[in-house]
N, C-alpha and C positions, 0 to 999 in steps of 0.2 A: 504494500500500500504506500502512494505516495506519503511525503511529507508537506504537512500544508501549514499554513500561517495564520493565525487571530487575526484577521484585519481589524478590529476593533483595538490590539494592542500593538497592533502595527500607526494606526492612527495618534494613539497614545504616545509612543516613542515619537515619532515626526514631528508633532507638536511640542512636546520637550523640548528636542535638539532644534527648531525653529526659536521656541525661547530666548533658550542658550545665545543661541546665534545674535540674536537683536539686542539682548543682552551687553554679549562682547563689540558688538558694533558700535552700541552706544558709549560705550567705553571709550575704544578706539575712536570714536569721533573725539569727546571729550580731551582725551591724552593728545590727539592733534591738534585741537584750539590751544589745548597751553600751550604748548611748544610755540605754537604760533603766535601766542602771546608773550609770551618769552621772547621771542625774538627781535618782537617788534618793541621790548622794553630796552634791547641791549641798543651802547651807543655807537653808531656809526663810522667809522673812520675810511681813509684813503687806503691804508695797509691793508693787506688780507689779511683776513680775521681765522683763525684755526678753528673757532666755537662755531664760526656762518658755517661750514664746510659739515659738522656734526650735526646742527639744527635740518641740515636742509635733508641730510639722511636719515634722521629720525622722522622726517615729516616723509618722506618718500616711503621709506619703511610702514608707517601706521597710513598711506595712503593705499601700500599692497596690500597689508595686512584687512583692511574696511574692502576691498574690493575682493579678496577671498570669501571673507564670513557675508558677502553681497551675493555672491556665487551660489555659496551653501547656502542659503537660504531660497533663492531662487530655484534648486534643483529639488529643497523639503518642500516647498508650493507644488513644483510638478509632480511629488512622489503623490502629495495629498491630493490634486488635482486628477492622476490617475488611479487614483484609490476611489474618489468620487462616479468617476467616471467606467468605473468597472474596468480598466486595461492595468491595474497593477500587477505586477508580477509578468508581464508581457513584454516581452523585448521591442521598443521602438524603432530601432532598426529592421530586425530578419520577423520579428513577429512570434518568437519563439518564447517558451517559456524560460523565465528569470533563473536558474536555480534557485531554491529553497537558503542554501546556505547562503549562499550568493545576499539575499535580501536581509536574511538576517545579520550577517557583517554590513550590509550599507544599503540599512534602509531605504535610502533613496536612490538607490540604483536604476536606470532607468535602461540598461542593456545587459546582455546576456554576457557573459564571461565571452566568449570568441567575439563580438561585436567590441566588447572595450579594447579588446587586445588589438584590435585593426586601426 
């Protein structure tokens, strides 16, 4: 007999990790307004500054980091969105079923193991 999934606590998880996500976003925004406000306190000069060179990778940094957890949360919308819609556990691509394991390591998986790997 196959192995199947609670979709009721599959919904549960994705909502969590959607949380999470907005969560650490709203974080990550916050930690880039200081910086930014930090930066915009330091004062000015003609020399090059060592500190300008660190602020502006920390702001680069927490602008990769907001556009991953933007990511993740984009792909828990679609997990939940085909959860709604009766295609979860369906490979996007080939149309094939998800593996079982497969969903349970990343809930939001929206392709089959040989489709991610291409």
């Amino acid at each position: 007999m196959a192995e199947t999934l609670d979709l009721d606590e599959v919904a549960a998880v994705l909502r969590e990790r959607r949380r999470e996500a907005l969560e650490r976003l709203a974080g990550t925004g916050a930690e880039r307004d200081a910086v930014v406000a930090a930066s915009r306190e330091q004062v000015a000069d003609d020399e090059h500054d060592p500190e300008d060179a660190t602020i502006a990778y920390e702001r680069r940094l927490l602008d990769a980091l907001a556009h991953d957890v933007r990511e993740r949360v984009a792909e828990v919308d679609a997990a939940l969105d085909r959860l709604e819609r009766g295609t979860y556990g369906t490979c996007t691509r080939c149309h094939r079923p998800v593996p079982v394991e497969r969903l349970r390591a990343l809930p939001s998986a929206a392709t089959c193991v040989t489709c991610a790997s291409r």
